[in-house]
N, C-alpha and C positions, 0 to 999 in steps of 0.2 A: 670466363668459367670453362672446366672444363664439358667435354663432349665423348660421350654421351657424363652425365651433373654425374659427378664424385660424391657431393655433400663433406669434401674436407676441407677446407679452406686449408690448411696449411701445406696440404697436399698439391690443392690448386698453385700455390704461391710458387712454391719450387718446380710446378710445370710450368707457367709461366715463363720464369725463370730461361729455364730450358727448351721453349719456344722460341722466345728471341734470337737465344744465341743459335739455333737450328736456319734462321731466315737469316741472322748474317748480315742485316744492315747496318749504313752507315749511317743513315735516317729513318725513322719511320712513325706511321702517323695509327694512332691507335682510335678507337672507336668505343662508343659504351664500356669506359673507362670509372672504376670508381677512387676517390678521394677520401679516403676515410671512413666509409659506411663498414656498419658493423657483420652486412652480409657478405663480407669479403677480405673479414679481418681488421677491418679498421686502420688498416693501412693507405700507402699515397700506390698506385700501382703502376703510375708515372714514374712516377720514383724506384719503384724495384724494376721495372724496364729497365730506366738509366744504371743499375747496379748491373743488369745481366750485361749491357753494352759496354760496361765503365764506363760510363760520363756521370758530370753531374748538368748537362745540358740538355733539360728537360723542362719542358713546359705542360700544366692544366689549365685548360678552359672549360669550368661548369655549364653547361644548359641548365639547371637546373640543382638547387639546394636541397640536401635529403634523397629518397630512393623511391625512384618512378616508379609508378603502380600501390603508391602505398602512402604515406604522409611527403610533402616538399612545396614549396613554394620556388619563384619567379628567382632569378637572379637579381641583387640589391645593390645600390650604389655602394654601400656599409662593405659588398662583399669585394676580397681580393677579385679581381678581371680575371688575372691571370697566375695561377700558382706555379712558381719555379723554386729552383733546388735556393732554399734558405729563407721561405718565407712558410706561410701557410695559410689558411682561412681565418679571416675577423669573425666574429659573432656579434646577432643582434638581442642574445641572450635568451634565445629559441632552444628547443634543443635538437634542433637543425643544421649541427656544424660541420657536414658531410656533405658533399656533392659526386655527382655523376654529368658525364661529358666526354671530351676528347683531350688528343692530347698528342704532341709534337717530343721526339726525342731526338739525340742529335749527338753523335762522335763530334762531327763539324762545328765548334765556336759557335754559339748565336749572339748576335750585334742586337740585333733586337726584336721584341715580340709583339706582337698585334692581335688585335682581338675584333671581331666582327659580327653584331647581334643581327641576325635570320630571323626571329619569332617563331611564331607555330600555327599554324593550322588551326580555324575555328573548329573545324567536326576531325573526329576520327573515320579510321574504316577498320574493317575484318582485316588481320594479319596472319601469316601462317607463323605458327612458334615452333620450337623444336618439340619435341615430348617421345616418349620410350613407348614402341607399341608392343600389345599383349607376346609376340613373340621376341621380343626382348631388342628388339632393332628400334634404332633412330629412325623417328618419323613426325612429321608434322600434321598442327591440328589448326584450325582458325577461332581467331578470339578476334572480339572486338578492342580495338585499340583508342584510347583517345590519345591527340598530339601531345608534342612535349616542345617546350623552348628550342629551339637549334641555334648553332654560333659557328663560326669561322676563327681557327686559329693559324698565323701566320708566324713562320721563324725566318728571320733572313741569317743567311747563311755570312761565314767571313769567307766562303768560296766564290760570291756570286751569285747565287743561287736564294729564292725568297723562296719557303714551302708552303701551301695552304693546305690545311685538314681540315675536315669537315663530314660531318654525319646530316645530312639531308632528309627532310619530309618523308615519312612513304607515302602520302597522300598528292595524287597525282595533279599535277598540273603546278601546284604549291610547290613541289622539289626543282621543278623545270624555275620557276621564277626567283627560288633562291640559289640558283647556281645561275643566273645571270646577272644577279647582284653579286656573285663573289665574281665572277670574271672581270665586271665592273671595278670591285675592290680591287682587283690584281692589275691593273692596271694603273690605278693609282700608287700601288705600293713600289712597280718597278720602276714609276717613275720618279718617286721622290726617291729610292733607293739604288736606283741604277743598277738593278738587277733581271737577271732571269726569273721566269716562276714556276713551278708545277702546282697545280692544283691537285690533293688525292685524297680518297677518302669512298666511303660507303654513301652512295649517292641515290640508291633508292630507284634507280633510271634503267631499264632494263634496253639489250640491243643497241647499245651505242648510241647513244639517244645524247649523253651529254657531250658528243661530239659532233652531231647535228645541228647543221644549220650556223657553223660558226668557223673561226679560224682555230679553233682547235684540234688536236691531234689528242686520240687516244694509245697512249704507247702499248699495251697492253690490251688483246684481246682474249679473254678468256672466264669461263663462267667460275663465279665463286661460290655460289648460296644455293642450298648447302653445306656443309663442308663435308658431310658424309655423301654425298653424291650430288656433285652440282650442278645443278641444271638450267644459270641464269647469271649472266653478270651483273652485280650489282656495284659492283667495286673498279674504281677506276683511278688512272694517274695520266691526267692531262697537260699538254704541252702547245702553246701558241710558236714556239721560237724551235725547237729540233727536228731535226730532219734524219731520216730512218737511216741513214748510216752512223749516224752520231748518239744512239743508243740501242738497247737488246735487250726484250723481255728475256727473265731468268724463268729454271724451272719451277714448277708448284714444290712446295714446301707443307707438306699434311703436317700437323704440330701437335694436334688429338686436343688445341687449344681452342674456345670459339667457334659457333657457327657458319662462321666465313673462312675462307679459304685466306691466306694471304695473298696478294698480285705482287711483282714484283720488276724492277728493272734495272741497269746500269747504262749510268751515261757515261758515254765513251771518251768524247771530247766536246766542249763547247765552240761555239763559233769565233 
């Protein structure tokens, strides 16, 4: 959505649009993503990604059926795993045929896609939201939050390259354990796939935190969250196998898109 909320959905649609192609990727990994819900047009937004990119190599993975905070159920064997370009969601004759989640876009062929269940968090906590204060400025207010499903989506690339996305717990210590289960999965995935990986995605982890304590590399040091003044990284693109001549954080891209900033990088050359 947009920042500071438009209230146009059509309006959002075509900034969108125009966001993307402002950041310029050849991949990229989208967060609190909707499928079809009717607060956002009722469209795939996966899918109008992949239109502002040209591709039609785009994949969605739901957390969660229906629109958080409001009516949705669990993800269901019944349901599609994974939605790409020429499929869409099954129904179990609910009228829940919508989802929210993440989502992997891609100029680059994808060989194939993978999907990785996280779960959620028994309790919630206080989060800060964005919201408009009395002097007409973005600002934030704290609500209580209860968790929601989280999932890991994977594209391996025909470059070499396997990507993971991912939207993480903000409930602390629960985010820390589900980003050692995907590092866990990433190593499975390159090794039946014989590739490289990045892990990236809104990770909830503040101060470098998902690069502690581990062989990973965070390419990218810089606060996102905010996006009207960021004061905190949240957002990160991790790397077990590059080495700092062999990629280069790019500059911030403000997009007037999202509460987050986007991060960004280019890899230079592989090993």
């Amino acid at each position: 959505m947009a920042i500071p909320p438009s209230n146009d959905v059509a309006a959002d649609q075509i900034k969108l649009g125009q966001a993307i192609q402002a950041i310029g990727a050849d991949v990229i990994g989208i967060q609190e993503v909707d499928e079809k819900l009717e607060r956002s047009g009722n469209i795939s937004q996966a899918r109008l990604v992949g239109e502002a990119m040209g591709t039609q190599h785009w994949g969605f993975a739901a957390g969660l059926i229906g629109t958080p905070g409001y009516s949705w159920r669990a993800v269901e064997p019944t349901d599609v795993p994974i939605v790409v370009h020429g499929n869409s969601f099954s129904t179990d004759g609910s009228e829940l045929v919508g989802g929210y989640g993440i989502g992997i876009v891609s100029k680059i062929p994808v060989k194939h896609w993978d999907r990785l269940e996280l779960k959620k968090s028994p309790f919630g906590m206080p989060i800060m939201i964005p919201t408009e204060g009395k002097n007409g400025k973005q600002t934030v207010r704290p609500i209580y939050v209860a968790d929601e499903p989280r999932v890991a989506l994977a594209a391996t690339l025909e470059n070499g390259w396997t990507v993971i996305n991912t939207h993480l717990s903000f409930v602390p210590f629960v985010n820390y354990r589900q980003l050692a289960k995907i590092k866990r999965w990433a190593k499975h995935l390159t090794e039946e796939y014989g590739t490289q990986v990045l892990i990236i995605g809104d990770m909830n982890l503040p101060k470098g935190l998902p690069a502690v304590a581990s062989r990973w590399s965070s390419l990218v040091t810089q606060n996102s969250y905010p996006s009207w003044g960021a004061k905190v990284q949240f957002d990160y693109i991790l790397s077990n196998t590059l080495k700092p001549e062999q990629f280069e954080a790019l500059p911030t891209v403000v997009t007037g898109m999202s509460d987050h900033l986007p991060i960004r990088v280019q890899i230079n050359h592989q090993n």
